[in-house]
C-alpha positions in Angstrom: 89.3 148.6 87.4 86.0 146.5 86.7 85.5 145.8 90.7 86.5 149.9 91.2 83.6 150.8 89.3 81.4 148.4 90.9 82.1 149.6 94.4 81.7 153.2 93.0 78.5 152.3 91.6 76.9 150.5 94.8 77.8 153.2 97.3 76.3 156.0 94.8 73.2 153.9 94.7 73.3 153.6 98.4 73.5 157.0 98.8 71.3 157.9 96.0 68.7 155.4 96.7 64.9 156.4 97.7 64.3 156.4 101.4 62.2 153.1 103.2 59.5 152.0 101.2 57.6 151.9 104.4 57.0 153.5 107.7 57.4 152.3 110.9 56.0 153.5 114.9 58.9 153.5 117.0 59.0 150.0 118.9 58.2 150.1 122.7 60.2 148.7 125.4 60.0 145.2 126.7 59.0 146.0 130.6 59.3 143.3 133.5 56.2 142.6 136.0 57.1 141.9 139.8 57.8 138.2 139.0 60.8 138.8 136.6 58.5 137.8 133.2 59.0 140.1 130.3 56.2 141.8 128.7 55.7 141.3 125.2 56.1 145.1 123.9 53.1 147.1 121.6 53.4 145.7 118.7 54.7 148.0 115.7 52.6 147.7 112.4 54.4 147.7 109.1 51.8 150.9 107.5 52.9 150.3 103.7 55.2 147.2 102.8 54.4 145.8 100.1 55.8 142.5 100.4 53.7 141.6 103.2 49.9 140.5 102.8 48.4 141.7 106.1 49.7 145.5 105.3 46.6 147.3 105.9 47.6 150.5 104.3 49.3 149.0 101.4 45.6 146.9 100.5 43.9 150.2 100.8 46.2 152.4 98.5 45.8 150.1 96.0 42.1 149.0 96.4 41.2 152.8 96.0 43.9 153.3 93.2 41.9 149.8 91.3 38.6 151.9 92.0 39.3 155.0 90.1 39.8 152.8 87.2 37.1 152.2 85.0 37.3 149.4 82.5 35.2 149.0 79.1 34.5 145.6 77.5 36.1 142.8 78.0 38.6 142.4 75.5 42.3 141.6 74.6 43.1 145.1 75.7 42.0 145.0 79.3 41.8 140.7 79.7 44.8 141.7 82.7 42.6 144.0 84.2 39.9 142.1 84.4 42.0 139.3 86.0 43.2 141.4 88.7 39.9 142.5 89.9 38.8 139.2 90.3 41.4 138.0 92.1 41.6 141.5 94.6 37.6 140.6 94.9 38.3 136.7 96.2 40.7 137.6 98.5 44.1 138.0 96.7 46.2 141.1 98.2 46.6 143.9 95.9 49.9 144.6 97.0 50.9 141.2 96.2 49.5 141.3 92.7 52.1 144.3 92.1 55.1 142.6 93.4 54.3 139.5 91.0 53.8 141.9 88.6 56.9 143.8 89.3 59.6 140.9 88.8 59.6 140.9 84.9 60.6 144.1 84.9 63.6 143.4 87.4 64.4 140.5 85.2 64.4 142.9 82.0 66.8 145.4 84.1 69.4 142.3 84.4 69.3 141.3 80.9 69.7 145.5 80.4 72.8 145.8 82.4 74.4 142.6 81.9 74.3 143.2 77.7 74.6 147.4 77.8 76.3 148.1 80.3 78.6 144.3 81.1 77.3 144.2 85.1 76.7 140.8 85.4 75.0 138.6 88.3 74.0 135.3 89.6 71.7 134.6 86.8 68.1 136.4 86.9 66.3 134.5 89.8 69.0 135.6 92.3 68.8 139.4 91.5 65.3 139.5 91.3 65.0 137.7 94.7 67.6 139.8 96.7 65.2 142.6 94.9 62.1 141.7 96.9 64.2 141.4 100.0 65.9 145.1 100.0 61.9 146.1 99.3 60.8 144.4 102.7 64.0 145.8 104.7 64.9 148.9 103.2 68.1 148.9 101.3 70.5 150.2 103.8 69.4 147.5 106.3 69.4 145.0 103.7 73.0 145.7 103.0 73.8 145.8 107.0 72.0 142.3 107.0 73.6 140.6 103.9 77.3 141.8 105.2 76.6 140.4 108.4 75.5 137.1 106.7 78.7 137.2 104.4 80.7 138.0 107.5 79.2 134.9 108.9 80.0 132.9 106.0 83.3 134.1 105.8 83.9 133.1 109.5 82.4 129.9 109.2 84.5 128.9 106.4 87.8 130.0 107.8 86.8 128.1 111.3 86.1 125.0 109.0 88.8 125.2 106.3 91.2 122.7 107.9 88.8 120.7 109.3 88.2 117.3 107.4 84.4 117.3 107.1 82.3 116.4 103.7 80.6 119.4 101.6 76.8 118.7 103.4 77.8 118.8 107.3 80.4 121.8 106.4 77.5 123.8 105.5 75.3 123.2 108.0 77.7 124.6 110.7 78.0 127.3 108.5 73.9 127.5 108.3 74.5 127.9 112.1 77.0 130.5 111.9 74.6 132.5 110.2 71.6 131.4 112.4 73.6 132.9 115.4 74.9 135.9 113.8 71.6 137.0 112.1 70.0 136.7 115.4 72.4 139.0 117.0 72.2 141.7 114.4 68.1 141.2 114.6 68.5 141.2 118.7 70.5 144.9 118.8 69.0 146.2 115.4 66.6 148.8 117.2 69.5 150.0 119.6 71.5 151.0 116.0 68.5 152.2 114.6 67.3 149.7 112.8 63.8 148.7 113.7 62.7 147.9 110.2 64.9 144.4 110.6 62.9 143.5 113.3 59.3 143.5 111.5 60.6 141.4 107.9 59.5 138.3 107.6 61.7 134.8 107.2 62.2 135.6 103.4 64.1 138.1 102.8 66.6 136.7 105.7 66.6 133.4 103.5 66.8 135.2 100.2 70.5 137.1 101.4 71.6 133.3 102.7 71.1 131.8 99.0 73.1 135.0 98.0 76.0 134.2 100.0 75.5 130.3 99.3 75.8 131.5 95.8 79.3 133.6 96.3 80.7 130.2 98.4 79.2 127.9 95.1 81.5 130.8 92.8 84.6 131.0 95.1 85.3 127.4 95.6 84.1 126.4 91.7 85.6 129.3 89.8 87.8 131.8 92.1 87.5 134.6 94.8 87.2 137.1 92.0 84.2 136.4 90.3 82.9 135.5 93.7 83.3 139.0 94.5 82.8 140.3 91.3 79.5 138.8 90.7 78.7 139.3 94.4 78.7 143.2 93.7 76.6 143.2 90.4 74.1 141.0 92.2 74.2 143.7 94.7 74.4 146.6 92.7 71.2 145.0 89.7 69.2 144.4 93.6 69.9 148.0 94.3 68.4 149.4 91.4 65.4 147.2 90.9 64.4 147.1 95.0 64.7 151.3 94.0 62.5 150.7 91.1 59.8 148.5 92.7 59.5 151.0 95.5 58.7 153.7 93.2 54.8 154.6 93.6 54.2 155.7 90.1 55.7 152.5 89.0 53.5 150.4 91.1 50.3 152.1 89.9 51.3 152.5 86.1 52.1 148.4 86.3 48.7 147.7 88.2 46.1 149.9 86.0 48.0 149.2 82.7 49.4 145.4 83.0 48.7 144.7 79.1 50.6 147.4 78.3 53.5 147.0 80.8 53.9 143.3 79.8 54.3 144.5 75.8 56.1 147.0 76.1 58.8 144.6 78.4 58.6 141.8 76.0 59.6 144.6 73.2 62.3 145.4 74.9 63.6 142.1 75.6 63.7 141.4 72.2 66.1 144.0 70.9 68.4 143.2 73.7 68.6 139.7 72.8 69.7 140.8 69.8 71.9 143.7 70.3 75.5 142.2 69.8 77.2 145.8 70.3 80.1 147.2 72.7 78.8 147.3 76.3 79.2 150.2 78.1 81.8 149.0 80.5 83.8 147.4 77.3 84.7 150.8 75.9 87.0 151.5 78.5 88.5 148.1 78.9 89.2 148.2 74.9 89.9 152.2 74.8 93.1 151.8 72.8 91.7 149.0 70.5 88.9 151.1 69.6 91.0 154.1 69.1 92.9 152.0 66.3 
């Protein structure tokens, strides 16, 4: 019933979910000359990601957000604020400054849904990473690219299961697998429609490969099940916080008001860690018992 609700859950949130977090000029043809040599297509330019650096548009929305700010004293209150200017004035992207700034709150949503609701993950790092890579791909082709790098994996280890090789040399065939495979998918993504694949950095691609190392690590230590199972809540906590960190009033709020944000996150991840109530998904595992 548990793994039901988590596939429920993930395909509402797909479904549900924002649309990109950025836009994209359709990608141009690669045309041949008279020799047979392929020209390099018009580059497309990622307008507003804001997990990459040289986003123009992204540095601008937030420079003239930072600019409409004005800040009193220098003081306990505003120390944050303070800090962020000077590091936006010697170089430091804007854009960059609110991803960083972002993660504590994806890492307060996994300490949320793991003790009130009983979604659990692979820890806090993995979430929050697998996070940041839906926000550079978009989460439908982050899902197309981490099931074709679970596919892979999957492949790789039924190829290699009765093959007598030590744990090291296993996974680097399998690191190949997913080399070849992930190339493919990246190859024919703007024939399916998918052009956004084709402008992420290395990153996000390695952040979905420590995701599936992580469900090989749980299948062969524990079992299939909570490979899967944890698999899904990973998938599911990623979801919500790339849907949260692409939200624009988020981004500002976080940005103008960091003292604030920060206190009122560290408030709240005190009372969870000490909550020691029913979670949410525990009531109707223990329906009858609590009936009694």
């Amino acid at each position: 019933m548990k793994k039901k609700l988590f596939l429920l859950a993930g395909l509402l949130l797909v479904f549900l979910s924002p649309p990109k977090i950025f836009s994209q000029t359709p990608s141009a043809t690669p045309e041949a000359t008279a020799e047979g040599e392929l020209l390099s297509p018009t580059p497309t330019v990622v307008k507003d990601n804001i997990t990459e650096p040289k986003s123009q548009e992204a540095k601008e929305k937030f420079a003239a957000v930072l600019n409409q700010q004005k800040l009193g004293k220098l003081g306990p209150t505003n120390f944050l604020k303070y800090s962020i200017r000077f590091a936006v004035s010697r170089g430091v992207p804007a854009n960059t400054l609110v991803v960083i700034l972002l993660l504590p709150l994806v890492g307060t949503l996994v300490g949320i849904l793991q003790y009130l609701v009983g979604l659990s993950g692979f820890g806090i790092f993995t979430p929050a990473m697998v996070s940041v890579a839906f926000l550079a791909t978009g989460i439908s082709g982050g899902l197309i690219l981490f099931g074709a790098i679970l596919i892979a994996t999957l492949i790789a280890g039924v190829i290699l299961k009765k093959v007598r090789l030590h744990y090291q040399p296993r996974r680097a065939i399998t690191l190949m697998v997913i080399s070849l495979i992930t190339f493919f998918l990246l190859a024919v993504s703007p024939l399916l429609g998918l052009s956004s694949l084709t402008e992420i950095s290395i990153f996000p691609i390695l952040f979905l490969i420590l995701l599936s190392e992580e469900f090989t690590r749980t299948q062969l230590g524990k079992s299939r099940k909570s490979a899967i199972s944890l698999t899904l809540g990973t998938i599911i906590i990623a979801i919500i916080g790339a849907s949260l960190m692409s939200w624009e009033k988020l981004q500002k709020l976080i940005l103008l008001n960091p003292e604030l944000s920060f206190l009122i996150i560290l408030i709240v991840n005190v009372l969870i860690g000490k909550y020691g109530g029913w979670r949410l998904l525990e009531y109707r595992r223990f329906r009858s018992i609590i009936r009694k």
